[in-house]
N, C-alpha and C positions, 0 to 999 in steps of 0.2 A: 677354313674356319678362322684363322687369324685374321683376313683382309675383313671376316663379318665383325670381328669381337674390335676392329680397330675402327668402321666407319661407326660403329654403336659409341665406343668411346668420342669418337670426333664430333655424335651428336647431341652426346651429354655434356660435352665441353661447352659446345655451342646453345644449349638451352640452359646451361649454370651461368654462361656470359650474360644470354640474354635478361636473366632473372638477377643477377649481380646489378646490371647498369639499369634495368628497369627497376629496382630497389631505390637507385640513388637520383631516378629522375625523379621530379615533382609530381606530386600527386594532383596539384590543383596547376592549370592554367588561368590567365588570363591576358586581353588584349582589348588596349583602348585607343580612340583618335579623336581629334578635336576638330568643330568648325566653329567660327566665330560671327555673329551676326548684331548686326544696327536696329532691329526687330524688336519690339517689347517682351518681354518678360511674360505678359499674360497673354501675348500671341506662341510664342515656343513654347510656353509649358501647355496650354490647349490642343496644340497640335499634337505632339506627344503625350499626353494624357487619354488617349483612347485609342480605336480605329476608324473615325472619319475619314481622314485622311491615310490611311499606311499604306495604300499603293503608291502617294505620292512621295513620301517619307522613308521609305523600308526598301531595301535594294534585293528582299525575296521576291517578288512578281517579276522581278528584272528575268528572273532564269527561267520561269514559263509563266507568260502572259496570259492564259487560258485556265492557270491554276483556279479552283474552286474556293472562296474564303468566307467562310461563314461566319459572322459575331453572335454570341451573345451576351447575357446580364446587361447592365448597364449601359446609357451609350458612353459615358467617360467614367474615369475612377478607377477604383479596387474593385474587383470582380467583375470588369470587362474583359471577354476571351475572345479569342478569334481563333476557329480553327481553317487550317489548309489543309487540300488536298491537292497533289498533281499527279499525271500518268506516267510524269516522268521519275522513274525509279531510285535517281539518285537524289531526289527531291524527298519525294514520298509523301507524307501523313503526319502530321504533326499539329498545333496549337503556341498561342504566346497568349500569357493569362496575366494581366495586370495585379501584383499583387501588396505597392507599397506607392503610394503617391504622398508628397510634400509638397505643395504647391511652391513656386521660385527654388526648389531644393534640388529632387530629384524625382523622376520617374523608374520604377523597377519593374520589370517583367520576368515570369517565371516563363522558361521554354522546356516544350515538350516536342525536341525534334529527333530526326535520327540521327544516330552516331552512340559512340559513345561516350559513356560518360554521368554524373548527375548531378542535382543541382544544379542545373544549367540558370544563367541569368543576365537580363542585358537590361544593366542599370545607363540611366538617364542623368546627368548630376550639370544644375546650372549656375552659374559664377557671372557674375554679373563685371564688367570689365571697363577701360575706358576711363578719358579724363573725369566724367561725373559719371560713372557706373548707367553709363545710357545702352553701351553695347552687351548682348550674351556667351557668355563662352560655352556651347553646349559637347559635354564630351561623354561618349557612349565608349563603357565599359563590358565586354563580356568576357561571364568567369564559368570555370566548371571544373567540377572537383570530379577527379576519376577513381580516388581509392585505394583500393589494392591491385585494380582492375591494372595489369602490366599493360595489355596489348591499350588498353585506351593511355597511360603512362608515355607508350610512343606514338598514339596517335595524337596527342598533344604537341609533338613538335609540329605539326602543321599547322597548329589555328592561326598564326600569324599570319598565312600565307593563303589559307580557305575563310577563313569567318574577318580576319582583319582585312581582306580586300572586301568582302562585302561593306563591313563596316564604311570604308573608306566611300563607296559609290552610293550607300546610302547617306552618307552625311553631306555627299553633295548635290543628291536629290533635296535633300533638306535644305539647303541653301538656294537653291534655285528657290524653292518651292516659298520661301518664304520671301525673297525680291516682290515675288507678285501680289503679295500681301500689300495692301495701304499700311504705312508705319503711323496707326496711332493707338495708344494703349484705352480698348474699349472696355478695361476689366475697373476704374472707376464712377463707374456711370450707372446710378445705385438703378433706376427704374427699369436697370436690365434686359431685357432683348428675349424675341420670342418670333417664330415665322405663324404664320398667319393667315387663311386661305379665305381671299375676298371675292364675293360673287360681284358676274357681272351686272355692270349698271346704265343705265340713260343718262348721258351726261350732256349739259351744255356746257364749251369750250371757246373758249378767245385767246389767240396767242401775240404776247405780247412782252417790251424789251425797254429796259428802264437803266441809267446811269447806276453806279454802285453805289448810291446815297439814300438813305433809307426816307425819304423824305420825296421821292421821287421813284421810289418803288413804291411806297404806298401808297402814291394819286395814280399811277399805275395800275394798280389792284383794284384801287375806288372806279377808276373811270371805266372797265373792264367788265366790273361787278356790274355798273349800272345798264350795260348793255343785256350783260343775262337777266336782269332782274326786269328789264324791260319784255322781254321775248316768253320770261315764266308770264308775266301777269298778261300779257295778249293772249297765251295758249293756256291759260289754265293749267297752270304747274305749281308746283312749289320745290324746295328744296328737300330733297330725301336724305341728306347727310351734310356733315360739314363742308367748307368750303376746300380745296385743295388744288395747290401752289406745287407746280409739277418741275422744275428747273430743267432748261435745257441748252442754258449756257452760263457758268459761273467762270468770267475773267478778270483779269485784276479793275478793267472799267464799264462792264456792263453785265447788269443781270437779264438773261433772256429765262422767258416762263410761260407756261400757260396756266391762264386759271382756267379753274375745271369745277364747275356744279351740278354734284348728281340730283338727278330730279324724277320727281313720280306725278301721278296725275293729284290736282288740287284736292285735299280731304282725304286720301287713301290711307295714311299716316299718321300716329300722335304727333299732339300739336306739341312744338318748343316748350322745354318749362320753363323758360323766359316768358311766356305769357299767363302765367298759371301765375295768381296771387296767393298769398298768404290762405285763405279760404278757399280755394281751387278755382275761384271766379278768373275771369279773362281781367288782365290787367291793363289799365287805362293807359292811352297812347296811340297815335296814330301809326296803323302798322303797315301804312302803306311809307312810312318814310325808310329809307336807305338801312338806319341803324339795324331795323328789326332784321332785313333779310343778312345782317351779318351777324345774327346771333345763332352758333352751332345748333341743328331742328336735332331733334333725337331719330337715329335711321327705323325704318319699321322692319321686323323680322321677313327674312327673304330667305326664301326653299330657294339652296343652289343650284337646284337642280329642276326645277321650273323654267322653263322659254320666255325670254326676258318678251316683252310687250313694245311692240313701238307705235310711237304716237305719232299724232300729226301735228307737227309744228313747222309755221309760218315762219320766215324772216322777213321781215319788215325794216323799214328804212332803209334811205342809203348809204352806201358805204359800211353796213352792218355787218361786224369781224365775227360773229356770231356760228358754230358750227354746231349741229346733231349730234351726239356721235355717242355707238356703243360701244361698252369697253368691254371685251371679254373678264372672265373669272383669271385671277392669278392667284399665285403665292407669291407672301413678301417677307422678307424680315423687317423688324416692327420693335419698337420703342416708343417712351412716352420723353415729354423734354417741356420743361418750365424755366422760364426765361424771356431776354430781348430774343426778337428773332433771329439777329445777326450771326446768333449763335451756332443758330439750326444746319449750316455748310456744314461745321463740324461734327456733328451730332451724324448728319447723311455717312460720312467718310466713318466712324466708327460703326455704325450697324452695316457698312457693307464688309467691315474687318472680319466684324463678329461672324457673318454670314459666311465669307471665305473660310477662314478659317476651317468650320463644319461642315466644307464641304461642299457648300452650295456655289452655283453658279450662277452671278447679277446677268444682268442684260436692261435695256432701256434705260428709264431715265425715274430718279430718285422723286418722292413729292411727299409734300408735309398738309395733314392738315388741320387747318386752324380753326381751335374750338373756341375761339372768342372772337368781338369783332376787329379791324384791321387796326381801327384808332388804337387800339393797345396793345398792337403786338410789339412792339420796343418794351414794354412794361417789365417790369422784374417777375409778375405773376401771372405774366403771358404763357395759355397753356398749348402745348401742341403735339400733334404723334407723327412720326416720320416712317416712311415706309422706305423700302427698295426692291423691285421685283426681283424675283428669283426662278432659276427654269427648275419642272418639274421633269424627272428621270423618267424617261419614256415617254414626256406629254410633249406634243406638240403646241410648239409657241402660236397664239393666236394673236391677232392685230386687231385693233378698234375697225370698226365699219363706221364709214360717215354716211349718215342717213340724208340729212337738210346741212347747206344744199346739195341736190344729187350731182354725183363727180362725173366730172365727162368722162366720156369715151378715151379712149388711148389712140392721139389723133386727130383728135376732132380740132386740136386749137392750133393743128397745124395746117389743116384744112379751110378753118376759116381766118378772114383779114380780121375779125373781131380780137378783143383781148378773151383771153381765157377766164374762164368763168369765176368765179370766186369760189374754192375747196375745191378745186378742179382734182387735186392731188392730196390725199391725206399727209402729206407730210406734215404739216404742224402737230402733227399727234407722234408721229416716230420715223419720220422720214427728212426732218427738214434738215438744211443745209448747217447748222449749227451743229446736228449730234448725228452724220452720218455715221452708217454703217452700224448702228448700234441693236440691228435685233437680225441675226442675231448677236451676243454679246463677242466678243473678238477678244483675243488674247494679247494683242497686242492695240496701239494707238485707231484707234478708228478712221483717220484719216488716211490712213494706209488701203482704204476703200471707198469707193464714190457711194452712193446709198443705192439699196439692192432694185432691181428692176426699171430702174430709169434711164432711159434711151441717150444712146451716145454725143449728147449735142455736145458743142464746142471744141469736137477735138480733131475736126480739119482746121479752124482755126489755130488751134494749137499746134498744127505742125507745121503750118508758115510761121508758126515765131514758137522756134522751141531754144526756150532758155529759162532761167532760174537767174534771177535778180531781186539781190537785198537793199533794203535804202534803209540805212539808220537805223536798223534792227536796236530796240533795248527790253531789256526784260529784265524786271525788279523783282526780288520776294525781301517784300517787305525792305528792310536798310540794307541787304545785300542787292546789289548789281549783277548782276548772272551775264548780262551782255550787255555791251558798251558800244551804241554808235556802230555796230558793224555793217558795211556794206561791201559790195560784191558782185559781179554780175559772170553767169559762165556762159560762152555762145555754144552754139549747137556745135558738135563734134566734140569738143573740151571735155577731160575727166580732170575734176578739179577738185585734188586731196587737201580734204581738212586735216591738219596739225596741232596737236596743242596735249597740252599734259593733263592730266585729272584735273577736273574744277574749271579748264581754260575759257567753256561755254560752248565747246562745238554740238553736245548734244542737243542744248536750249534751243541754239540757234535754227539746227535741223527738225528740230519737233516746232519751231514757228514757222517753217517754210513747208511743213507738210501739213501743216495746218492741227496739230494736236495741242498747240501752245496758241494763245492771244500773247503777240508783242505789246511790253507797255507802251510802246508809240518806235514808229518807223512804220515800212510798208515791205511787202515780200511778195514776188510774182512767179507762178508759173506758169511759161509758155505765156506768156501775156497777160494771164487772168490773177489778180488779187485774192489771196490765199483767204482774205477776211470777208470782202466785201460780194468778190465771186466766187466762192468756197467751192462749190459742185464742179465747175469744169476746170478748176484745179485740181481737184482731187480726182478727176478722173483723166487729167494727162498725166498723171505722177505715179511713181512705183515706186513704193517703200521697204526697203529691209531693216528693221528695227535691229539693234544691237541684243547680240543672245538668237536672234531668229528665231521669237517664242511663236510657240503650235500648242494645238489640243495633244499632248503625250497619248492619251487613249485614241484617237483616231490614227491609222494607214497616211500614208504619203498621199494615195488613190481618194481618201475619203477626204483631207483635207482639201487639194487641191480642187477637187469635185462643188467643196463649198465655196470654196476664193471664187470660184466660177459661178458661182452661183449669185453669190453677192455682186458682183463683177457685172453681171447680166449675160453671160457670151452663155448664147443657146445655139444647136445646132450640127450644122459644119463648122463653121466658125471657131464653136469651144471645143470639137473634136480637133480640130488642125493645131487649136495653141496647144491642149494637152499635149497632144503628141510631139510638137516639136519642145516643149519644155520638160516633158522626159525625156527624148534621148539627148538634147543637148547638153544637160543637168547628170546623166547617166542614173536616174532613179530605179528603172524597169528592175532591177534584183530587190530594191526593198520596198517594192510595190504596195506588199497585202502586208509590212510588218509594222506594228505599232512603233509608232513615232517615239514613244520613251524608251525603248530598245533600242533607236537609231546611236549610233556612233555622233560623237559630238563637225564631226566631218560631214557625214551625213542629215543632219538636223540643219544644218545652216546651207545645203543643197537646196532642201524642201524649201527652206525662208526663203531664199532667193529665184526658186521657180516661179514661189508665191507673187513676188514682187513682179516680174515680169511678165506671168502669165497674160493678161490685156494687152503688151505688148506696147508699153507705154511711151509715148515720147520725150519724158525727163525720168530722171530713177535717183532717188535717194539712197546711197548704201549706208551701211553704218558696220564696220567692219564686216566685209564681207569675207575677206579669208580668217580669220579666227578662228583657228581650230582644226585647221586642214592642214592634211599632209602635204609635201612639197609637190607632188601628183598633182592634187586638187588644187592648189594656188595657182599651178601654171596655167591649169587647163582654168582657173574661175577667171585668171589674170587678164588671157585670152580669150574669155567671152564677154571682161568686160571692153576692153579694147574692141570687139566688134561690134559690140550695142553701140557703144561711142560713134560709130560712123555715122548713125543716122541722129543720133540723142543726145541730148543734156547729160552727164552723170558727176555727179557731189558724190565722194566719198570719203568718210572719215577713217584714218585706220592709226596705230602705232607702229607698225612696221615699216620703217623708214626705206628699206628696201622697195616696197612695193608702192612705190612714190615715184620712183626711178622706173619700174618696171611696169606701172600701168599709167599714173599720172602725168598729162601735159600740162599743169601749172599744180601746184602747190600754195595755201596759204597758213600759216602758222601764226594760231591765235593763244593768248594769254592774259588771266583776268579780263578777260569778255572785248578783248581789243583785236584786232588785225596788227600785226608785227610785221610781216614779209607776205607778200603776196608774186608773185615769180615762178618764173620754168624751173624746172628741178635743176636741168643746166647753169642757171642763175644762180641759186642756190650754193651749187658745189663751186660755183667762182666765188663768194665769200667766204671759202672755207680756206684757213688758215694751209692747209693741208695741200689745197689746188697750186701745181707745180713746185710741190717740196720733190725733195731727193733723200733716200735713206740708205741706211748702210748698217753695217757689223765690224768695230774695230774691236781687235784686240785689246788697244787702251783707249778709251772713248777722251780722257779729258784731252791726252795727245791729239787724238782728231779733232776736237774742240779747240783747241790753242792752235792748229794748225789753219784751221776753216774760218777762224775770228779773223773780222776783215775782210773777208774776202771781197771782192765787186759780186753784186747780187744777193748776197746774203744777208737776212735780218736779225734772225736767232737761231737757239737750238733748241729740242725737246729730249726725250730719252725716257724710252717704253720701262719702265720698269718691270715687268715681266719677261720681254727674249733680250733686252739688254739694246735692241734697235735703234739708233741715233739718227732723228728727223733733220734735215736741215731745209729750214722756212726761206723763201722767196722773199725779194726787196723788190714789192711793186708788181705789177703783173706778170713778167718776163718769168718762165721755170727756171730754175737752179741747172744748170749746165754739169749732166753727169757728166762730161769727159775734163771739165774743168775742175771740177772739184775730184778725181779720181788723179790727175797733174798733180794739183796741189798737196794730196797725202802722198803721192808717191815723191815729190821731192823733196816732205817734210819728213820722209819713213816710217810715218804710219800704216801698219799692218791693215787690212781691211778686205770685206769682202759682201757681197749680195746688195751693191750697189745697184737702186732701182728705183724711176721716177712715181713721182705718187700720187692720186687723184683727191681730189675732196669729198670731205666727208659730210652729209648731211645730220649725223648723230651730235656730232662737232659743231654745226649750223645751229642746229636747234637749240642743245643747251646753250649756247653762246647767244643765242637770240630771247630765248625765252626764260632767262635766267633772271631775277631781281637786278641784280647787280648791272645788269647790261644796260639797263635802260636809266641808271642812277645819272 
């Protein structure tokens, strides 16, 4: 009876403890963390202001992919909810209900998850930061008040450790997520933005490529124009809508385009009310002159859903750039814009903002079009609407059909000695060598793919001359210089590490030799062929790993890689022999079927660089390829770039100066857009102050110093200020002589010990190289 009457006391002890220090914990937790971003204002507060985007944003989907999320009310604001469901139990059932927005202020959400607790809340608060308040500081607070409730009292010790690590991996979903975003604030642009679902149409097409001078885009457009206008009035056509200026190359010295005129059969349609007088009478003028066909015709109502009609249309003349062609139905986002037209770049670059932003995914190529005629579009009251297509979720992307003239065969113009026919290849509608790889839309630089289904020419060529050479590289934005004069050349077998610190221009330069940048003047080759002038069979000897190794997060390793191949063209045996050997090389086979935004940041930049080499290329662009990897994965990515190198070109850029030594046979280290040192890594560590120094551990260092001064061989001293370590630097090339200098203290009786010679240091190279001061 006593051992009962004493564990009873020992249990009342232990639940008076428990209710004592449950009393004096806090009743309300919370826990916040901050990311800081170069993004507008009215791109992060949109993002967070609904659930467009919260699988990309929110670091719940992270723990099951498969979860159920339903929204509704609103799509943005107060009284947007989204509930979850998962089958996974410690997940469960739950809701986040928008219930307090301040636009640039903050964002609040009321949560209804499990646990306990109430009053649950994950407030959004933004501070705008930075020399001129251009950067965001966005930090995500969550709080929750538990009450009297003891047992939630102690399960508050844990939020830091359960809901602040989520915090933490959603807020770097969020910073990803927002790099991919265009930085331009599209929240002042009053005539607002809207998607938009345009049937498809009959168009006549000419593509064609004018200097950046608006004076010579515009005889451009006119001499273009007169082509279609010739081809309408032979076929009895006329115009079924505005004119439209489809851009499919904007660099800093040419603009490439296609105009495009949708057309119906002559009469089918109300007439322009540019011909309509004051009285409704037809207005006097001759309307077979030029002016009239540039006056916007009003479009006639069209069932989307009606079988478009094709007609019979003649080309005529020679040399007539003239193409048929139907355009499937899209969706676009869509704005209106008044103004020069110079304007209209920027205008494109904000509604594709607007459109990310919500979710949506661009693809193709942007087009505006002009509802007046050309002479006025510089005007201040020049009017225009700008589109950018968008993919529909769950539609399959459709392509224009070129009807006149009919395209040949696949083949035919290698069959015959003739030239190949004219439109032989739809590419000037979405294939041409200016905007490959763009349908579908890529996550990364387009040039990191040759254009999809087009036949492997050029690339036996390309492996009798496989190298990567720069001439005079320069690239301007605007008064700044991004690259300066750089040239370069790397021969086949070479891995030739770019160096250089934030801003140096290694990136610029790598995005003009992969063909994603126009250099403002110099020239850039791969494997022989000119990145500008022969874009295609450079773009298809090269393998690109963009920096980040950005992927579709919602697709499988399996499903991306399936697409790269796709685009790529490998059918067959062929695409089954690369898959499989850039799985097991890569070691992907374990996260085969798992969504790419669950990969491990190790894992993610595997898939980039499967992606890269999958074709199996004969030059390869990396751009930090180990970033991110565990020491495992560096040795093993180290040694697969060292074997590609036996037969290939490879450029890569990294900041791991280690891995310069450990994969690169030349090194070059650039700075303010210039070449500094171009050299073996061995090269290198013999300009290093470092290369055959001697170092030690004296008891009294200045005594070793006073004893060491003078020596034969010796230049100066340094002194580690952290293990106390005393350098002694070489006089001229010859090493510092450990047994003479160990003489010397020991005659002068200085104590000392871990006397041992010392290599150079490339960390030491570089700032010493790339330093202001160095070059004064």
């Amino acid at each position: 009876m006593t051992r009962v009457i004493e564990w009873i006391v020992s249990v009342l002890i232990v639940i008076a403890m428990f209710v004592v220090i449950g009393l004096f914990l806090p009743s309300t937790r919370s826990v916040s963390h901050s990311v800081e971003t170069n993004r507008p204002m009215s791109t992060v507060n949109d993002l967070l202001n609904g659930f467009t985007r919260f699988r990309d944003w929110n670091a719940l989907i992270n723990h099951d992919p498969r979860m159920q999320l339903t929204t509704t009310g609103p799509e943005s604001g107060v009284g947007a909810k989204l509930d979850f469901r998962s089958n996974d139990r410690v997940i469960g059932a739950g809701s986040w209900e928008l219930v307090e927005s301040l636009p640039g202020e903050k964002v609040v959400y009321a949560l209804q998850v499990p646990g306990r607790g109430k009053d649950k809340r994950m407030t959004f608060t933004f501070e705008r930061t930075g020399q001129r308040n251009q950067n965001v500081k966005v930090t995500q607070r969550y709080t929750v008040n538990y009450g009297w409730d003891l047992f939630g009292r102690y399960a508050g010790l844990y939020v830091t450790r359960n809901v602040g690590d989520d915090i933490k991996r959603g807020l770097d979903k969020l910073g990803n997520l927002l790099t991919t975003i265009p930085r331009f604030d599209y929240s002042g642009h009053e005539p607002g933005y809207q998607f938009v679902d345009l049937p498809a149409i009959n168009a006549l097409v000419v593509t064609t490529a004018a200097k950046r001078a608006n004076d010579d885009i515009a005889l451009a457009m006119t001499n273009q124009l007169k082509w279609i206008e010739q081809v309408m009035e032979k076929n009895d056509l006329e115009s079924a809508g505005p004119m439209r200026i489809v851009t499919n190359e904007f660099s800093t010295d040419t603009y490439g385009f296609d105009v495009v005129m949708p057309i119906r059969r002559k009469g089918t349609g109300p007439k322009p009310a540019a011909e309509e007088g004051e009285d409704g009478e037809a207005a006097e003028g001759d309307a077979g002159e030029t002016e009239t066909a540039e006056v916007a015709p009003v479009a006639a109502p069209v069932d989307p859903n009606a079988p478009l009609e094709t007609f019979e249309v003649k080309l005529e003349g020679e040399n007539n750039p003239v193409l048929y062609v139907q355009m499937p139905a899209i969706r676009a986002a869509s704005t209106s814009y008044v103004g020069p037209s110079p304007g209209l770049a920027r205008i494109r670059d904000l509604v594709r903002a607007w459109a990310m932003v919500r979710g949506a995914e661009t693809f193709d190529r942007p087009y505006d079009e002009y509802l007046g005629p050309i002479k006025d579009m510089l005007s201040e009251e020049a009017e225009f609407r700008v589109y950018w297509p968008v993919k529909v979720p769950g539609v399959a992307t459709a392509e224009p059909v070129q009807i006149a003239p009919p395209p040949a065969v696949e083949g035919e113009a290698e069959e015959s000695a003739e030239p190949a026919p004219r439109g032989r290849d739809l590419g000037r509608l979405n294939r041409d060598t200016s905007r490959a790889g763009q349908v579908p839309a890529l996550p990364f630089p387009a040039a990191a793919f040759p254009s999809a289904g087009l036949p492997s020419v050029g690339l036996q060529s390309a492996r009798r001359d496989r190298m990567i050479e720069a001439h005079a590289l320069h690239k301007r934005y605007g008064r700044l210089l991004a690259v300066d004069g750089i040239s370069f050349k790397v021969e086949p077998g070479e891995v030739l590490g770019f160096l250089g610190p934030n801003g140096a221009g290694k990136s610029t330069t790598m995005k003009m030799i992969a063909g994603f940048l126009a250099p403002t003047s110099g020239t850039a080759t791969v494997c022989g062929h000119d990145v500008q002038s022969d874009q295609m069979a450079a773009r298809r000897a090269l393998g690109y790993l963009p920096e980040g190794a950005p992927g579709y997060g919602e697709m499988s390793p399996e499903g991306f890689l399936g697409f790269v191949a796709d685009v790529r063209g490998l059918r067959g045996a062929r695409r089954q022999e690369r898959m499989k050997a850039v799985l097991e090389r890569l070691a992907l086979q374990g996260v085969l079927h798992q969504p790419i935004d669950t990969l491990s940041k190790g894992f993610k930049r595997r898939v980039g660089l499967a992606a890269a080499i999958l074709h199996d290329p004969p030059a390869l662009i990396l751009d930090e390829p180990t970033d991110g990897l565990d020491p495992n994965q560096k040795h093993e990515v180290r040694g697969l770039i060292r074997e590609l190198a036996r037969e290939r070109t490879v450029l890569l850029s990294t900041h791991i100066l280690e891995e310069v030594e450990a994969v690169c046979s030349r090194a070059m280290i650039v700075a303010r857009g210039k070449v500094l040192a171009d050299a073996t890594p061995a090269e290198l560590l013999a300009r290093s102050r470092y290369q055959g120094a001697a170092s030690l551990l004296a008891t009294d260092s200045i005594a070793a110093r006073a004893a060491l001064d003078g020596m034969p061989g010796v230049s100066g001293f340094d002194q580690d200020a952290g293990d106390g370590r005393l350098y002694v630097f070489p006089q001229g090339s010859r090493p510092v002589s450990l047994d003479a200098v160990a003489e010397r203290l020991r005659q002068r009786g200085v104590a000392h010990s871990g006397l041992q010679p010392e290599r150079g240091r490339l960390d030491e190279v570089f700032r010493r190289i790339t330093t202001p001061e160095s070059q004064a």
